[in-house]
N, C-alpha and C positions, 0 to 999 in steps of 0.2 A: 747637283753633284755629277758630273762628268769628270772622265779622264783628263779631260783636256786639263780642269784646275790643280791636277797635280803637276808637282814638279820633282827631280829626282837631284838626288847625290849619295856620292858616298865619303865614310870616311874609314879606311885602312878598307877590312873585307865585309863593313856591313852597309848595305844600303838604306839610305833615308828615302822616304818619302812624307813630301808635306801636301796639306791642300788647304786651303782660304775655309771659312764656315761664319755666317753671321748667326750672333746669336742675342738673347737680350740682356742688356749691358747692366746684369745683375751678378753674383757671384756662382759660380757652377762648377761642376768635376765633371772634367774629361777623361773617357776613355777608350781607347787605342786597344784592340788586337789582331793577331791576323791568324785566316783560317787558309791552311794550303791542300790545293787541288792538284791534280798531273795540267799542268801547264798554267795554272792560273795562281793568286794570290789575293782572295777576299782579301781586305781592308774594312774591318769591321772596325765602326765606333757608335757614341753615345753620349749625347752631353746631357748632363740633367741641374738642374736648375728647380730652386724652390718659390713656386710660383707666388708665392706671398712678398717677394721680393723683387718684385717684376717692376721696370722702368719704363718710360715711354721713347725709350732709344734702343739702339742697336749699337753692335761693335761688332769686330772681326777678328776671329782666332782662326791660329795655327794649328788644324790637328797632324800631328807627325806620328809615322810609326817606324821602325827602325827593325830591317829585315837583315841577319847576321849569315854570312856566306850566300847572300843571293846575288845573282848576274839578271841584272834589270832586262837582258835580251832575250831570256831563257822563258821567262812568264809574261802572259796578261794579267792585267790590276782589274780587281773589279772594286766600287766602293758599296759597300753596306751601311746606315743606320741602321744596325742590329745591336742587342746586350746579349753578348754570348760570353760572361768571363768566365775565367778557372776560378777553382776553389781558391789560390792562392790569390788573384787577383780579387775576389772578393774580400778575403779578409784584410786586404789591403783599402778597400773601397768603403768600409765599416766608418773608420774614424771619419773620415772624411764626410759621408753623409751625415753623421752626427753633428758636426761641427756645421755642418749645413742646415739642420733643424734648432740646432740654440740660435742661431744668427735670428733664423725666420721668426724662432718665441720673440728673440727680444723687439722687433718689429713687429709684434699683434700678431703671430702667428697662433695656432690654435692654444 
């Protein structure tokens, strides 16, 4: 993960940022946030994946995160794998791992 795999746009006043990630070509939940410094912009994510479900392939995702009133020339990007979400982002993150653990039961999970 370098700077270099990201790429930028915007659409009206908020800035995109995406960057490539291989991961295994199983089902997973992404997540995206960002932590802001005096001059900088962590780019914090986290894929997780139910390793009961695991493949003997690869595939390539898009993580994007979407910065609202930022000027791309004002900060550096840094990228993190970190799991730093808010409480709202959690409880958003809930169903989802759930639906992530019945997939795995009905495949011989625990």
């Amino acid at each position: 993960m370098t700077n270099s795999d990201l790429s930028f746009s915007t659409s009206g006043s908020e800035l995109i940022v995406k960057m490539p990630f291989s991961i295994n070509n199983s089902p997973y939940i992404l997540w995206a946030g960002t932590a802001f410094h005096p001059n900088e912009i962590c780019l914090n994510f986290e894929v997780i994946q139910n390793r009961d479900l695991f493949v003997r392939s690869q595939k390539e995702i898009e993580i994007e995160w979407r910065i609202p009133d930022c000027d791309e020339q004002r900060f550096s990007f840094h990228v993190r794998r970190c799991f730093l979400p808010t409480t709202e982002e959690l409880t958003e993150l809930i169903p989802k791992l759930q639906q992530l653990a019945v997939v795995g039961n009905k495949f011989g999970g625990i």
